[in-house]
N, C-alpha and C positions, 0 to 999 in steps of 0.2 A: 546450809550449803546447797541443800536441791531446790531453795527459791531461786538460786542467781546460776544457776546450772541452763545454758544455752541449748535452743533445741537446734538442729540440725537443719531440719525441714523448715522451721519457720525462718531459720538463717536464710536459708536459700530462696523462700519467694521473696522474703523482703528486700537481700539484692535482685532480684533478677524483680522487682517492681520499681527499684532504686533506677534500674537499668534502664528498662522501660522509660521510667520518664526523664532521661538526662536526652535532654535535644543535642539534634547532632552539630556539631562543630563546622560555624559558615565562616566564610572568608567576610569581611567589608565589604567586598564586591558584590557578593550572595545574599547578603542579607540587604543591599539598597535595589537589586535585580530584582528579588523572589516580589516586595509588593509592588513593585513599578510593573512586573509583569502580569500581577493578579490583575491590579486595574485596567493593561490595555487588552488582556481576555476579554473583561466584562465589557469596554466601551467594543473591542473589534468585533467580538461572538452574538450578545445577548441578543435576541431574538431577530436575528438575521439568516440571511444565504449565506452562500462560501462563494468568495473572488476576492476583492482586493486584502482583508481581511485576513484569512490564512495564509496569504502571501507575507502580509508585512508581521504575523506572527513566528511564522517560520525563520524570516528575517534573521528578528529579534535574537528567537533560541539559537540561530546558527553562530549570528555576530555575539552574545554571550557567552556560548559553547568557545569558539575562540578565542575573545579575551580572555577566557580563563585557564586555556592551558598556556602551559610553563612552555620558556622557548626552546628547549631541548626533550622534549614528552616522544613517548616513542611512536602515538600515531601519527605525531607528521611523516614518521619515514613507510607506511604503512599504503602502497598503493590500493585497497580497498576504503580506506576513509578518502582518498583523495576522489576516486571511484564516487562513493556514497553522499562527497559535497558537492561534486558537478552535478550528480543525479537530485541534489535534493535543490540547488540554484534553478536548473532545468525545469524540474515539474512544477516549481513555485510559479516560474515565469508564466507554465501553462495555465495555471489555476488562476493568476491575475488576467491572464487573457482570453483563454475560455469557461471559465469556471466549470470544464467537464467534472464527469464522477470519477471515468478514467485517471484525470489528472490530480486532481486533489487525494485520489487514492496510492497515487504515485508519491504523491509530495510528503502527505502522512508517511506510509510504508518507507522512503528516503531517509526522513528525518530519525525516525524510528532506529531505525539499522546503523544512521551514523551515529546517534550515541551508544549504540551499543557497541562499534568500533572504539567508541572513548573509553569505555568502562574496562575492555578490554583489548587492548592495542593488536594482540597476535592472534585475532581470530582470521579464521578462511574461509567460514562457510559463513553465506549470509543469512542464513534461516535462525543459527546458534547466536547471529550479532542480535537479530531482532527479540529473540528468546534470552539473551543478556538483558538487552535495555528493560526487558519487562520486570526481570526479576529484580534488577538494581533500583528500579522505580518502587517494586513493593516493599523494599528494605529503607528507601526510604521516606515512603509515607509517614509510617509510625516515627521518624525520627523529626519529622515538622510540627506532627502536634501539638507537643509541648509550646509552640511559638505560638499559637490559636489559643492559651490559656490565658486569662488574667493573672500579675504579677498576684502572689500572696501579699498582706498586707505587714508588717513588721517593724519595728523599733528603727533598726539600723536603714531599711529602702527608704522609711519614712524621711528619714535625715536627709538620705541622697534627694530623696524628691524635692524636699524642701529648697535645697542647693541647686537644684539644675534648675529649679521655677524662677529661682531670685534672678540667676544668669538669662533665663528668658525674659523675665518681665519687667526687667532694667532698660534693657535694650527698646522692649515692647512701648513701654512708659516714652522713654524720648523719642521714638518717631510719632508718638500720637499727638506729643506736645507740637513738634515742629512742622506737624501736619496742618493742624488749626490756624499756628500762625502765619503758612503757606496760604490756606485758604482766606485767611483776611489781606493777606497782602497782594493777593493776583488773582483779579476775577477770573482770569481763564485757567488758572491750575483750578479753583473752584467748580468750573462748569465740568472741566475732566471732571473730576474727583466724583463730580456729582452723577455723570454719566457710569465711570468703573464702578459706584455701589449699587446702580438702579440695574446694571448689569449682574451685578454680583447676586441680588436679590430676584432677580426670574430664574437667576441658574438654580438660587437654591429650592424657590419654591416649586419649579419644574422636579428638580431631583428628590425632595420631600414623597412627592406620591408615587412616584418609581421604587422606593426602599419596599420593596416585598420580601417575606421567607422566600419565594424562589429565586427573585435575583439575588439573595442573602446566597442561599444555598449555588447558585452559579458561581457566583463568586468567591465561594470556596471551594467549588469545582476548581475552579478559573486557576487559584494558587496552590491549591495540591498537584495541578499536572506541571506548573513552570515550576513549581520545587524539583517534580522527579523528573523535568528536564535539566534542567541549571544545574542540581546537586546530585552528584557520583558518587555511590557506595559501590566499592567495588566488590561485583560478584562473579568467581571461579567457577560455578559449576561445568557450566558448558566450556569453559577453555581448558579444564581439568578433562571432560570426555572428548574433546578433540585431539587433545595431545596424545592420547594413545593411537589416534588414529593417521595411518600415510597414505600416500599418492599412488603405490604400487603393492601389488599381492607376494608376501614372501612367502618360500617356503615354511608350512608347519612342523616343526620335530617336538612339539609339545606330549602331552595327555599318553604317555609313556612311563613305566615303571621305573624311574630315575628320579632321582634329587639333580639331576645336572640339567632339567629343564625348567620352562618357566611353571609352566601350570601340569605336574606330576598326574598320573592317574596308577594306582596300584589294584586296583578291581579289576576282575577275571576279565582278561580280553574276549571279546565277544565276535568284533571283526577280523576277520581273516585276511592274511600277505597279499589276497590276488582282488579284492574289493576296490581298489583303486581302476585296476582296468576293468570289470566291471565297471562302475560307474562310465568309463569312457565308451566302453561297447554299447551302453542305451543312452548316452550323449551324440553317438556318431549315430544310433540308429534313429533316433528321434530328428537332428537335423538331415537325415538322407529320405526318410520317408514323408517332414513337411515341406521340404524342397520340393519333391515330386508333385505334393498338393497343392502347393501355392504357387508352382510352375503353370498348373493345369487352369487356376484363378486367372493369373496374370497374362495367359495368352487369350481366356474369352473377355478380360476386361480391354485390351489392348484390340481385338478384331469389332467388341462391341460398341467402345465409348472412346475409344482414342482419336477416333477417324472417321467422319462425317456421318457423327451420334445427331438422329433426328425424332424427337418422339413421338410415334403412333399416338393417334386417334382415341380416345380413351386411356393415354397410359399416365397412369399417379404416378407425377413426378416428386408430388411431396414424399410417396412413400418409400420412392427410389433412392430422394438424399437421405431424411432424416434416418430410414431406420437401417441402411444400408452404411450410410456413413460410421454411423453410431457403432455397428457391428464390426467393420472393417477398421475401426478406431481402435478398438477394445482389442481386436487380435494381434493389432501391428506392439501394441502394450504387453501382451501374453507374450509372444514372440521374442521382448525385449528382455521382457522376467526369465523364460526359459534361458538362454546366453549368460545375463547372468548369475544367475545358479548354477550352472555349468562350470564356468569359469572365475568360482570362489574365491578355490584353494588352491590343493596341489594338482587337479589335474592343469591348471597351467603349464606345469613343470613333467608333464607326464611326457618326456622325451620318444619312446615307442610310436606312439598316432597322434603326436599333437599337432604335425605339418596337416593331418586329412581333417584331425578334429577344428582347427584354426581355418579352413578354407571350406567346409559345410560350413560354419557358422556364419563364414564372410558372404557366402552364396544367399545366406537365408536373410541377413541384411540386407542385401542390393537387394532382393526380391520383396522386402517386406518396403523399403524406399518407392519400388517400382508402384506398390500397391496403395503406398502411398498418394502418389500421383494422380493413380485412379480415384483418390478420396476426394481430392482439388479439383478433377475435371467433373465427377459430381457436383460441386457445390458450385462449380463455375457455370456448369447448364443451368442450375437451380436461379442461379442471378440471374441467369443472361436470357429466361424466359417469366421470371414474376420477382425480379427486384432485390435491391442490397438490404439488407439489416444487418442487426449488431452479432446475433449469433452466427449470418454468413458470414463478417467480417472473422469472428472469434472463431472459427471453422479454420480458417487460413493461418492465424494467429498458431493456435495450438498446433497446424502441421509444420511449421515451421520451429520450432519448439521440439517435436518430433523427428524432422529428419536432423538437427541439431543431436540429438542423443544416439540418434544411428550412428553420427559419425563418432560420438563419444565410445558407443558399444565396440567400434571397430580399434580405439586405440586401447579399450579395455584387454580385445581379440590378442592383440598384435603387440602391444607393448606392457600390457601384466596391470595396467592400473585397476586400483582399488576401486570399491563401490565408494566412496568417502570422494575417490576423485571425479568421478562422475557424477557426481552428487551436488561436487563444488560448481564446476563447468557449468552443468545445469541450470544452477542457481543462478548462475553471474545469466545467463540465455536469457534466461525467465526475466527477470530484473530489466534488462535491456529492450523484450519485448515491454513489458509496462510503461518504459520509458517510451519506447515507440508509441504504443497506443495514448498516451497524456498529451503527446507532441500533435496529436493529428486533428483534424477540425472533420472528424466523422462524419458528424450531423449536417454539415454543410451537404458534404460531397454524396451521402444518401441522398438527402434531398434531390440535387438538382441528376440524381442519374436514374433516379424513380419518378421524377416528372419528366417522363418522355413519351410520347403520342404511339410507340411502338408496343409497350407494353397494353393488352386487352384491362387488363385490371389492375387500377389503385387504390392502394391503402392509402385514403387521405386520411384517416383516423388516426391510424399509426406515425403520419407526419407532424397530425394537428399533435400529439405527445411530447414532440420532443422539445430542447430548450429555446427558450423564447426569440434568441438570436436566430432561427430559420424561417422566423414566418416571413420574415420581407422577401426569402426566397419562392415561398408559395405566393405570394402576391404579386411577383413580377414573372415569376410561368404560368401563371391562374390561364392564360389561354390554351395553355394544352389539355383544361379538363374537356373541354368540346372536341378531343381527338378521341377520347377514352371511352369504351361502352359498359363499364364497369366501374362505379364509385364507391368502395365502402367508407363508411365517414362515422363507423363505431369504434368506440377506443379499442388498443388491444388487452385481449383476456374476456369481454364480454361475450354473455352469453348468444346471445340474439344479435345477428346480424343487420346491419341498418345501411342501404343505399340510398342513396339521392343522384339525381338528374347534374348534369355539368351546372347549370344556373342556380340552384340550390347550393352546391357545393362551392360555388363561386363566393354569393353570400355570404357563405358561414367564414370562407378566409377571410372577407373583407372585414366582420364582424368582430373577429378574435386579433386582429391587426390594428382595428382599434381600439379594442377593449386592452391590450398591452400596451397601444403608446398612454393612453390615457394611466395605466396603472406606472406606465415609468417615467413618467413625468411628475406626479403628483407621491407615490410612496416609495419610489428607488431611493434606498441609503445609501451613502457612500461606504460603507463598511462592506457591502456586498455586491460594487462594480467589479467588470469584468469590460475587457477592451471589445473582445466581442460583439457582444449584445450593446453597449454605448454605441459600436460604430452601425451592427446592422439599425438603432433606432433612429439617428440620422440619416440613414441611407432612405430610411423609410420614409423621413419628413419630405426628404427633398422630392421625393417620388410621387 
């Protein structure tokens, strides 16, 4: 009897190995999408840029993604996927046209987020969409494997295979036959016929020495990520911790010695009846006494920098934005946190001072807005005397991002909502600035506002960096370098500074203007056009 006695434990790896390797249940659909999609990763991706390529990938997953939901599925009713599919049409468009980082970073992070609206229809925050889709894609990974393995060999498959060969090579047999006798009967189906194999035969022997372990291994890159795009396991976690969460702060009557609440506490009370106002008396005293401090800020930034801000003779202005800003950034963020912390729980509802504690806090908003302002007119001298870049652009970006949550802070103030709902708001802000930054043509507009004869010093280094679509713009202001008394022409981050003369620097643009037509006329792929840089390299021929 104790030989056929079943163990427990070995019951249970053996199903949960059984488990393991049962692949997961595809549609027809899914299973003729997953390798039509491995293969146009590898022909769109493999050793290419990103433009036209992540565009018509994106495509693909989207137009997929939609034939495959059911005509009554609940995220069509779902204004964040509708949200998430114009954002994700929008930044494709951008990444076919300019192939920014911005952009494709947008069109990725898009796509991202609208399947995780698919996975799970009733989400609201898009942080938890994007933390779905990831989690739904690792569930299932392990469930494609099994499709990457060779069938076992067997009595019964062997039959079936037997059977499906004969239905192939029936068919196979009669077009070969009636092939031959095509070719004896009409010399010109011959000369085709002869041209589609002489074709057929460079394709293959071209494709022959391309078969590498690495494009092996891409190309299983390639169909693990269109599985965990195409195929939806649906996963709860994040929509199970969102659901606890609401739009507005209730009151608490929990963590009290009762069975009639949600979450009971019977341990010695430790806090006392009048702890509530307390808390309120060093809420009102903390916004009354940084009021008075940030009053005393905002009226020397307001007399110093508001109104005909000229800078002395010696004064570091780099030291003025960056560390100044940086510091004013971080407090307007403290500022934000202290509020709400305050305004958690119940002192919401603290009827007694909550008209004075609601109106310091609103004071300390507008003033931390005001101080704001002061950040923007920093970074706007900053440009308006040594030129745009990407961190003054992303200076502007993030204040606007910022007074965006002021105003959120204030409905937080004034109408009770939750940190969940500021959270959400935020989110969709954030999202929206992305979208803005993929849509804009940066690089252009640096360019041609930093070759200007007014500025003493150019970063021609920092120009010659950016994407290849700008040089024709450097080549058609190359006369302003004879306005400049200052050329740096070293990349940026280097250590050692390197100048050259206007003529020298002239040179070197004509140099690298055509060292790019030459390189995108001879190795430009189509997998990695962009409308951009095609039209600046004609702009350039005709020039």
């Amino acid at each position: 009897m104790s030989a056929f006695t079943l163990n427990p434990a070995a019951a249970g790896s053996t199903a949960a190995a059984t488990a393991r390797r049962v692949p997961l249940p595809l549609t027809a659909l899914q299973k003729l999408l997953l390798p039509l999609g491995a293969v146009l990763f590898d022909v769109l991706f493999y050793r290419q840029g990103v433009g036209l390529n992540l565009a018509l990938y994106t495509l693909f997953v989207v137009v997929a993604t939609l034939v495959g939901l059911p005509r009554h599925a609940a995220v069509w009713r779902s204004g964040y996927f509708r949200l998430l599919l114009t954002g994700t049409l929008l930044s494709a468009g951008a990444v076919l046209w300019y192939g920014s980082a911005a952009a494709w970073l947008a069109c990725v992070a898009s796509l991202v987020m609208l399947l995780g609206f698919v996975n799970q229809p009733h989400l609201r925050l898009l942080a938890f969409a994007l933390l779905t889709a990831l989690g739904g894609a690792a569930r299932v990974l392990p469930g494609l494997l099994p499709y990457l393995r060779l069938p076992s060999a067997g009595a019964g498959k062997w039959g079936r295979t037997r059977f499906y060969g004969r239905l192939l090579l029936a068919p196979l047999a009669v077009l070969v036959v009636f092939h031959f006798l095509f070719v004896l009967a009409n010399p010109r189906y011959a000369a085709l016929a002869g041209q589609v194999f002489d074709w057929l035969g460079d394709w293959l022997l071209a494709l022959l020495p391309a078969i590498s372990i690495p494009h092996l291994l891409f190309f299983l890159v390639g169909f693990a990520l269109t599985g965990m795009a195409l195929v939806v396991v649906p996963f709860h976690f994040f929509q199970d911790q969102e659901s606890r969460l609401g739009e507005f702060v209730r009151r608490q009557r929990d963590r009290v010695a009762s069975f009639g609440v949600r979450r009971p506490d019977f341990r010695p009370l430790t806090r006392k009846a009048l702890d509530l106002r307390k808390e309120y008396l060093a809420a009102l005293a903390v916004f009354g006494l940084v009021n008075v401090l940030l009053l005393v800020v905002n009226v020397i930034d307001i007399r110093w920098i508001w109104f005909g801000f000229v800078p002395a003779a010696g004064f570091d202005l780099t030291q003025f934005v960056h560390e100044g800003t940086y510091v004013l950034i971080f407090s307007i963020l403290v500022a934000m946190g202290i509020v709400l912390w305050f305004f958690r729980r119940n002192l919401n509802f603290y009827q007694p001072g909550l008209a004075a504690l609601r109106w310091g806090a609103t004071i300390w908003v507008v003033q931390n807005a005001v101080l704001m302002i002061s950040v923007g007119l920093r970074n706007y001298y900053y440009i308006q005397y040594t030129g745009l870049a990407y961190k003054r652009i992303g200076v502007y970006g993030f204040l606007l991002l910022t007074f965006f949550g002021l105003v959120t802070v204030l409905l937080k103030i004034w109408q009770r909502r939750s940190a969940f709902a500021l959270l959400r708001l935020n989110s969709l802000a954030a999202y929206s600035l992305l979208l803005l930054l993929a849509l804009g043509n940066w690089e252009i507009w640096i360019a041609r506002y930093n070759l200007n004869a007014r500025f003493g010093t150019l970063d021609l280094g920092f120009l010659l960096e950016m994407p290849a679509r700008v040089l024709p713009e450097l080549a058609v202001r190359q006369q302003v370098l004879y306005g400049v008394s200052r050329i740096i022409i070293s990349p940026p981050g280097s250590y050692t500074e390197q100048t050259a003369l206007p003529a020298e620097a002239r040179a070197l643009i004509q140099r690298r203007v055509a060292a790019w037509q030459r390189s995108y006329q001879r190795q430009r792929a189509w997998q990695s056009w962009t409308g951009a840089e095609s039209a600046a390299y004609y702009s350039a021929v005709s020039h």
